[in-house]
Biopython code that builds the backbone (N, CA, C, O; Angstrom):
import numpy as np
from Bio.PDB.StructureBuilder import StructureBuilder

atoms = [
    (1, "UNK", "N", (4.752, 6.421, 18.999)),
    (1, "UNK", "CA", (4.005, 7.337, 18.174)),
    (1, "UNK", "C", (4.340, 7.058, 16.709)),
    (1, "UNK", "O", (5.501, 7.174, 16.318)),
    (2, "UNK", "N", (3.416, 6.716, 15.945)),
    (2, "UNK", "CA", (3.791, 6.925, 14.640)),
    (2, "UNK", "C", (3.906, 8.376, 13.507)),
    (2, "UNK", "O", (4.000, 9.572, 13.783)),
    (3, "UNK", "N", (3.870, 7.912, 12.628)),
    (3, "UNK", "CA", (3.943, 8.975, 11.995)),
    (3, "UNK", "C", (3.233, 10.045, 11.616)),
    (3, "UNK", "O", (3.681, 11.155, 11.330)),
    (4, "UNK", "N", (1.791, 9.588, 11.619)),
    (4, "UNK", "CA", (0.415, 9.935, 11.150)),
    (4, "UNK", "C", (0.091, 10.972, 12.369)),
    (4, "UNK", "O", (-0.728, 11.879, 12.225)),
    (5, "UNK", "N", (0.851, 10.741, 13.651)),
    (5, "UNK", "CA", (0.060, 11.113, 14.639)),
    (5, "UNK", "C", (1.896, 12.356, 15.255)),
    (5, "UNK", "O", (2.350, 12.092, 16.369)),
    (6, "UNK", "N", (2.351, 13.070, 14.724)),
    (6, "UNK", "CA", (3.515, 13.948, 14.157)),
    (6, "UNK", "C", (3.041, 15.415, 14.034)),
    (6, "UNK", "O", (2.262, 15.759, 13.145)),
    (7, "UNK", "N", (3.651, 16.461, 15.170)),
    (7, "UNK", "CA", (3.028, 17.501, 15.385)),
    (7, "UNK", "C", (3.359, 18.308, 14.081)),
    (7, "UNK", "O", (4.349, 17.808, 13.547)),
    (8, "UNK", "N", (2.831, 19.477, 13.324)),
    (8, "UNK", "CA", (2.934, 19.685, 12.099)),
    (8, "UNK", "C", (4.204, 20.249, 12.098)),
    (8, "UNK", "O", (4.965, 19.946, 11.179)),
    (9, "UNK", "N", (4.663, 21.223, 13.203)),
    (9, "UNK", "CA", (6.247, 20.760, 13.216)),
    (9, "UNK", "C", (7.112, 20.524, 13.765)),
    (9, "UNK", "O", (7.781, 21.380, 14.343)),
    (10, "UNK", "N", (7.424, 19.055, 13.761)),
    (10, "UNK", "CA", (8.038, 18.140, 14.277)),
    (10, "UNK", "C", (8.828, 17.648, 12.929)),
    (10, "UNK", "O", (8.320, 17.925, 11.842)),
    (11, "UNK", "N", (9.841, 17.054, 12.969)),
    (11, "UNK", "CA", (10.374, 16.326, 11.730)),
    (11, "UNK", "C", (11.116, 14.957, 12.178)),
    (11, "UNK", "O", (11.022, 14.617, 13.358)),
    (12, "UNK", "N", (11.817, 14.203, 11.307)),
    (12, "UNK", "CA", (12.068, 13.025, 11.634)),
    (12, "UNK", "C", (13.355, 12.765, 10.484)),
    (12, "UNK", "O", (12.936, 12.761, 9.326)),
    (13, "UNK", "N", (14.740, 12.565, 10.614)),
    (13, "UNK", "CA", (15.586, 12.469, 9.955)),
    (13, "UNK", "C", (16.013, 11.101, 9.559)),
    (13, "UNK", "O", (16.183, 10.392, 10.551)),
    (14, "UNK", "N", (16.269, 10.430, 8.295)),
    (14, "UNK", "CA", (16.985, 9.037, 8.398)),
    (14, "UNK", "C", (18.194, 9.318, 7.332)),
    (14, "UNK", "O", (17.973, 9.629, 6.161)),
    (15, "UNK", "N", (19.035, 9.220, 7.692)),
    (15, "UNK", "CA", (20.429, 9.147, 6.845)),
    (15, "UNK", "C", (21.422, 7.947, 7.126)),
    (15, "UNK", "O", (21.647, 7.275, 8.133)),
    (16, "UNK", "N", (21.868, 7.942, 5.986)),
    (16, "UNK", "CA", (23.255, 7.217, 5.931)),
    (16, "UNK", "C", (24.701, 7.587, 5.127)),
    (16, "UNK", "O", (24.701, 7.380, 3.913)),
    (17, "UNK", "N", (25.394, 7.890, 5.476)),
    (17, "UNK", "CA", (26.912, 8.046, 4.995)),
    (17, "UNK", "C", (27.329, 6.688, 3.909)),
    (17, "UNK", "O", (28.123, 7.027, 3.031)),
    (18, "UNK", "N", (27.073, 5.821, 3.885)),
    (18, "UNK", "CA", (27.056, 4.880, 2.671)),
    (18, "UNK", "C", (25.823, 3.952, 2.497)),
    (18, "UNK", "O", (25.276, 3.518, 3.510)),
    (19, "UNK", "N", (25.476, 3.710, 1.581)),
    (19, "UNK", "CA", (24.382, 2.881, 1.228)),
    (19, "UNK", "C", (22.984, 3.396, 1.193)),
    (19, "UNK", "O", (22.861, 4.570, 1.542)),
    (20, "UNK", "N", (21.579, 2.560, 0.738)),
    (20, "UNK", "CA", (20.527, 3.146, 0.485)),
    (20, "UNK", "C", (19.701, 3.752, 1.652)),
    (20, "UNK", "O", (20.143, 3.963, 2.782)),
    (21, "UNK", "N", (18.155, 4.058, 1.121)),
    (21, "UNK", "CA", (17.565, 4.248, 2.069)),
    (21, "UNK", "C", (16.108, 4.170, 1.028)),
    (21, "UNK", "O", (15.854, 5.084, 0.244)),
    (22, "UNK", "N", (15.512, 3.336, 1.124)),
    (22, "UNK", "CA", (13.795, 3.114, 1.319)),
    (22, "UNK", "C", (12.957, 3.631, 1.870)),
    (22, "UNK", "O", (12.801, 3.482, 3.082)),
    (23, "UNK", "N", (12.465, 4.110, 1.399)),
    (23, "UNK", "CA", (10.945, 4.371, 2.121)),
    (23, "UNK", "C", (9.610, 4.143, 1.700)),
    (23, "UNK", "O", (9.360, 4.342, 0.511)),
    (24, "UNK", "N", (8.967, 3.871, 2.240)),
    (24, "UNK", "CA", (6.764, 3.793, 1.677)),
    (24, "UNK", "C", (6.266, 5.061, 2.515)),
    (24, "UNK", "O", (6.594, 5.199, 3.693)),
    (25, "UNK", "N", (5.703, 5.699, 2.048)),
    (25, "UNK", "CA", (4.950, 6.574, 2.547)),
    (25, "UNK", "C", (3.044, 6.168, 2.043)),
    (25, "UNK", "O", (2.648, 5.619, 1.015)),
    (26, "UNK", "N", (2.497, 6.523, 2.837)),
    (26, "UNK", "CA", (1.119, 5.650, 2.930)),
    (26, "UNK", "C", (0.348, 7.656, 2.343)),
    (26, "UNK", "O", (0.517, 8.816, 2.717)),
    (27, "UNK", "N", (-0.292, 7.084, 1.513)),
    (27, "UNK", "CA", (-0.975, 7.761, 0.150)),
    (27, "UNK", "C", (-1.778, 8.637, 0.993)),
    (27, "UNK", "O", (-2.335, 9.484, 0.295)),
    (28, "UNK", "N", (-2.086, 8.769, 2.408)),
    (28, "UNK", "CA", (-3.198, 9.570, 3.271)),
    (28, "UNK", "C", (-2.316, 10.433, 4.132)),
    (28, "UNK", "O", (-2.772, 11.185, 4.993)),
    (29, "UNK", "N", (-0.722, 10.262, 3.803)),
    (29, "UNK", "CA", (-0.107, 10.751, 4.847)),
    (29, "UNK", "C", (0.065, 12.361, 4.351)),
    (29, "UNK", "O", (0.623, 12.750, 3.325)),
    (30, "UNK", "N", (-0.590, 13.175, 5.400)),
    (30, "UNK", "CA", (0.469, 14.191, 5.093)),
    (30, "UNK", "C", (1.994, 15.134, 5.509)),
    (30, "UNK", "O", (2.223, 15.523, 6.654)),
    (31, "UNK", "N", (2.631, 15.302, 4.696)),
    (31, "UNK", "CA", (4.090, 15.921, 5.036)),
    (31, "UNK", "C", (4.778, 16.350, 4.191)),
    (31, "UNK", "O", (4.533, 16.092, 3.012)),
    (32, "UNK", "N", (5.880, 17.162, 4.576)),
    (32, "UNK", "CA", (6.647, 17.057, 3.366)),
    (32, "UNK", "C", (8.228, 16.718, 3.656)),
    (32, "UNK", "O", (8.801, 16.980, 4.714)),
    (33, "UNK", "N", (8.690, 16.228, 2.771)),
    (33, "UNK", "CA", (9.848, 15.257, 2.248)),
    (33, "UNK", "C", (10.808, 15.727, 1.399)),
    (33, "UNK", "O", (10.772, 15.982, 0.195)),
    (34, "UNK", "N", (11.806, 15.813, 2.345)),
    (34, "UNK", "CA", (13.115, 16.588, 1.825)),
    (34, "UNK", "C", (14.177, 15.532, 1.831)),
    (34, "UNK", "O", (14.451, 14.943, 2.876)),
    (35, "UNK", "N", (14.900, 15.220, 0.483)),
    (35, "UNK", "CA", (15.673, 13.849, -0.311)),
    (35, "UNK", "C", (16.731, 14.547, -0.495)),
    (35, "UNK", "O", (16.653, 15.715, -0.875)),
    (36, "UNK", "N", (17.735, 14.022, -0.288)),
    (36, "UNK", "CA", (19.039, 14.259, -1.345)),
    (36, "UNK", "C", (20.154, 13.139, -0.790)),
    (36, "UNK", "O", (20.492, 12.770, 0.335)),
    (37, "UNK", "N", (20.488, 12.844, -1.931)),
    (37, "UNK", "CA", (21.836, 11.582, -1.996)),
    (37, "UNK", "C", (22.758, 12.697, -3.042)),
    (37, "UNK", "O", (22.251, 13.142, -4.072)),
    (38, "UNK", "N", (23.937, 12.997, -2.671)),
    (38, "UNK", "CA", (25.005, 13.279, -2.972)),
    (38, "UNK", "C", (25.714, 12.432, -4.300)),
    (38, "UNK", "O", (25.988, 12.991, -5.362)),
    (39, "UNK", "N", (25.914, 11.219, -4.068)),
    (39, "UNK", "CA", (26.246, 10.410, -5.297)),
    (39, "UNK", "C", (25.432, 8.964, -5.326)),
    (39, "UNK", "O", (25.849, 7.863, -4.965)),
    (40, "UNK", "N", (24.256, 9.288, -5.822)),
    (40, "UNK", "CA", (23.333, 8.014, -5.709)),
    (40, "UNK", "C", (21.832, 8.737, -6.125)),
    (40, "UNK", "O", (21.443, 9.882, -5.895)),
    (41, "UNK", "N", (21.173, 7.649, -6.803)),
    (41, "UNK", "CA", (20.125, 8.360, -7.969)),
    (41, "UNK", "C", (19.120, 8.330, -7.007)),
    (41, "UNK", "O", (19.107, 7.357, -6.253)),
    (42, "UNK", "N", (18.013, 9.466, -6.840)),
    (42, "UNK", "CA", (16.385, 9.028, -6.247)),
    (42, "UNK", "C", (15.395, 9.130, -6.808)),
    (42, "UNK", "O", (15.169, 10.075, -7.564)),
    (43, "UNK", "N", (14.592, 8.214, -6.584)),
    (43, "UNK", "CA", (13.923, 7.708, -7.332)),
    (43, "UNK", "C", (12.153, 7.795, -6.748)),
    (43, "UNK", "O", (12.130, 7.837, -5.518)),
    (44, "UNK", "N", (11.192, 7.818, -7.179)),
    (44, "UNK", "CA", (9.811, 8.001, -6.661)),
    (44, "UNK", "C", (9.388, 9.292, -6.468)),
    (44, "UNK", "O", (8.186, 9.557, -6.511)),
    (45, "UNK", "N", (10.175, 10.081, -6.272)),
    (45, "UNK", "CA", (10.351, 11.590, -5.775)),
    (45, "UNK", "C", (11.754, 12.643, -6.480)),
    (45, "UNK", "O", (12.979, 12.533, -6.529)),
    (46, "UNK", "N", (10.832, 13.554, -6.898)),
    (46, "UNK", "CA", (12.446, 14.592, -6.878)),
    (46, "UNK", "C", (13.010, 15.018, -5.916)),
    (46, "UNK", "O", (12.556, 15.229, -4.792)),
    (47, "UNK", "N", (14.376, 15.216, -6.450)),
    (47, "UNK", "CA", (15.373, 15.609, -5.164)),
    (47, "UNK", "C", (14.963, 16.782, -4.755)),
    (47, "UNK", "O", (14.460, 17.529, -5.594)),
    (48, "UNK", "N", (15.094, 17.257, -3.240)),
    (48, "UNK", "CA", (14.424, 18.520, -2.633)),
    (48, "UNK", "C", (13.332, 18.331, -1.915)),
    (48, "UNK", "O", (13.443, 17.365, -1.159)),
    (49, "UNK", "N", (12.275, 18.908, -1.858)),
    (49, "UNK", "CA", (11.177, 19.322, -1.001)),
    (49, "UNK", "C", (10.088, 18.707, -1.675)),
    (49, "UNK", "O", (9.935, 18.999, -2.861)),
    (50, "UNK", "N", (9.319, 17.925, -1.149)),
    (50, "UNK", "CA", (7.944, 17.453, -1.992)),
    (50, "UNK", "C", (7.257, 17.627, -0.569)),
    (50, "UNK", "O", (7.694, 17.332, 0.543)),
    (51, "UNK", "N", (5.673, 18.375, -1.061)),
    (51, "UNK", "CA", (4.787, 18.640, -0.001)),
    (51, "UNK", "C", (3.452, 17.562, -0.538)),
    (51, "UNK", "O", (2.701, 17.859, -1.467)),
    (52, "UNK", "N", (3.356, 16.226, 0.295)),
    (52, "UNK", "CA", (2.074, 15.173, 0.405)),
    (52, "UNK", "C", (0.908, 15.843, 1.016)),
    (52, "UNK", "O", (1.186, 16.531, 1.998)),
    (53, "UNK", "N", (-0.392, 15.801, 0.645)),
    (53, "UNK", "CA", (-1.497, 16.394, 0.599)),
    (53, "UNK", "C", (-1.254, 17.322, 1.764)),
    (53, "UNK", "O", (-1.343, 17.210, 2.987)),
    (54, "UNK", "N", (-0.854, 18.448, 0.777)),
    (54, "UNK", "CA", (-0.613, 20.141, 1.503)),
    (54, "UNK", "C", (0.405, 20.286, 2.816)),
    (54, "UNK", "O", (0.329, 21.222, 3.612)),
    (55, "UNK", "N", (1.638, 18.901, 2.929)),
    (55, "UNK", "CA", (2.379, 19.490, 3.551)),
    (55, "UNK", "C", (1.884, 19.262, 5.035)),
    (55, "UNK", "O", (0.723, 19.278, 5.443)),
    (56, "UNK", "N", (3.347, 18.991, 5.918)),
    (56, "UNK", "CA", (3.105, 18.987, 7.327)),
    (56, "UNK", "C", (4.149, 18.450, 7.703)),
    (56, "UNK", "O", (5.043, 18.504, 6.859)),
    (57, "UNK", "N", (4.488, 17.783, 8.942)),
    (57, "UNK", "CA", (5.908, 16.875, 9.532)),
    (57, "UNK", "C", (6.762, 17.006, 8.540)),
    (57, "UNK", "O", (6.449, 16.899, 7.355)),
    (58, "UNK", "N", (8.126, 17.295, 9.052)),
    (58, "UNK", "CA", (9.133, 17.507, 7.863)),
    (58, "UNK", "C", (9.567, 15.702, 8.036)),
    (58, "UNK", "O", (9.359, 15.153, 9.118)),
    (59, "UNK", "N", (9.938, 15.218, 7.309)),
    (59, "UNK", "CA", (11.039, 13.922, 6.998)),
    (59, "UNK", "C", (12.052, 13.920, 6.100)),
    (59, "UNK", "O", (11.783, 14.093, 4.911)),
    (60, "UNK", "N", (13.069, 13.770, 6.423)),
    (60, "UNK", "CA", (14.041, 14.492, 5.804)),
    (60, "UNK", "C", (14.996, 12.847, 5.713)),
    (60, "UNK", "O", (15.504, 12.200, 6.629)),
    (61, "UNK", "N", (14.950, 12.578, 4.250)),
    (61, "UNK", "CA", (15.670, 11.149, 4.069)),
    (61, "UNK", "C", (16.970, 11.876, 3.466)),
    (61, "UNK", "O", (16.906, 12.951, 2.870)),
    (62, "UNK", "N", (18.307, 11.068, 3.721)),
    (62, "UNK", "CA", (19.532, 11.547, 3.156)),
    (62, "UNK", "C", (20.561, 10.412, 2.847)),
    (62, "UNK", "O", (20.657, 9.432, 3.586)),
    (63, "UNK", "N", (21.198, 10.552, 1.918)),
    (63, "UNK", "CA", (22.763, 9.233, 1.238)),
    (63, "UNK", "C", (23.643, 10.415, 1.228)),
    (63, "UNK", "O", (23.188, 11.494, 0.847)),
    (64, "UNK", "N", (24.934, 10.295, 1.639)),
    (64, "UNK", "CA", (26.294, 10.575, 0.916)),
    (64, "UNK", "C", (26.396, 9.558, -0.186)),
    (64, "UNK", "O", (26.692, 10.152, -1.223)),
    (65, "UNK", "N", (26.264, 8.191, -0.393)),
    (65, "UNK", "CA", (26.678, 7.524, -0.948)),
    (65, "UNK", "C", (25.718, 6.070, -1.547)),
    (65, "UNK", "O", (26.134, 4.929, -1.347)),
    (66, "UNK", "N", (24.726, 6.283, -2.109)),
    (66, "UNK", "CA", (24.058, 5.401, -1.935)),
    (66, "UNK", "C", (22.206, 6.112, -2.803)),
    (66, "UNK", "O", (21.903, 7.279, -3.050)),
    (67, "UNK", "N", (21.558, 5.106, -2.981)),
    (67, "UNK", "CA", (20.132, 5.539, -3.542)),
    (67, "UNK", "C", (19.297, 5.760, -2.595)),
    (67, "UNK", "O", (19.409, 5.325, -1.448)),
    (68, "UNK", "N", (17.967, 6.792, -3.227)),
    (68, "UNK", "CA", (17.269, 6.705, -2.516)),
    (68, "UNK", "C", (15.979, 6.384, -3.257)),
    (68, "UNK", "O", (15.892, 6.662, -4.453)),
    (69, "UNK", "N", (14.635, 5.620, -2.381)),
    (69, "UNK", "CA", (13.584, 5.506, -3.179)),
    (69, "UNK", "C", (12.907, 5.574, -2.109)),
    (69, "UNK", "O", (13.210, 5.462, -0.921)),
    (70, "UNK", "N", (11.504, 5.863, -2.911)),
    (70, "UNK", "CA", (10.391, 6.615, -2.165)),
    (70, "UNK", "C", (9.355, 6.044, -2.746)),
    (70, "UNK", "O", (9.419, 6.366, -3.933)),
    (71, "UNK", "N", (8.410, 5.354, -2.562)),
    (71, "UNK", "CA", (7.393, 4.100, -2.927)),
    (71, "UNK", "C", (5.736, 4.741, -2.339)),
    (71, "UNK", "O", (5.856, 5.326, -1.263)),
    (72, "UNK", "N", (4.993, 4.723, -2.616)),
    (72, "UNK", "CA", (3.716, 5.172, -2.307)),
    (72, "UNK", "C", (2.705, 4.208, -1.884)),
    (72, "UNK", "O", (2.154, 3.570, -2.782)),
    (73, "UNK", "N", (2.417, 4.022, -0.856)),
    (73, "UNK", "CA", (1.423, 2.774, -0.755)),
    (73, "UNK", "C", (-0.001, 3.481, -0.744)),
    (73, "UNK", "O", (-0.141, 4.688, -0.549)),
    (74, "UNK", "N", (-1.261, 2.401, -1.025)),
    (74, "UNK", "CA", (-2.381, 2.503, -0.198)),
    (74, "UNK", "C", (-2.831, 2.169, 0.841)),
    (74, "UNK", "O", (-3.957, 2.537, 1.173)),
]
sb = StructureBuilder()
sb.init_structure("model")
sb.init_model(0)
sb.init_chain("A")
sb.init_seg("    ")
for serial, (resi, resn, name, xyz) in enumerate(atoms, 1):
    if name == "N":
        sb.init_residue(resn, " ", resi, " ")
    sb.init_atom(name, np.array(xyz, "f"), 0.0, 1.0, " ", f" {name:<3s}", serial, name[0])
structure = sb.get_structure()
């Protein structure tokens, strides 16, 4: 199942305890996106809660130690 197809609430976690974390999120997706790195800058997005066209599937990216970026595709 991908992402697109993510019950509205359902969520999906990616963390790491050291180092980065990337992401693309595709410009049609909707959800919202909860960031925070502890000691490491993020970038594409503010830290906290961002709701993509009105919100839905939580994804919840996280660093103790490390960056995060958040990239927008078409």
């Amino acid at each position: 199942m991908g992402i697109q197809e993510m019950e509205k609430d359902s969520s999906l976690q990616v963390g790491t305890d050291v180092g980065g974390v990337q992401a693309v999120i595709a410009s049609s997706l909707s959800c919202t996106l909860n960031v925070q790195s502890e000691l490491g800058t993020v970038s594409g997005v503010s830290s906290g809660s961002t709701d993509f066209n009105g919100g839905g599937p939580v994804i919840t990216l996280s660093s103790s130690v490390g960056a995060i970026s958040v990239d927008e595709s078409i």
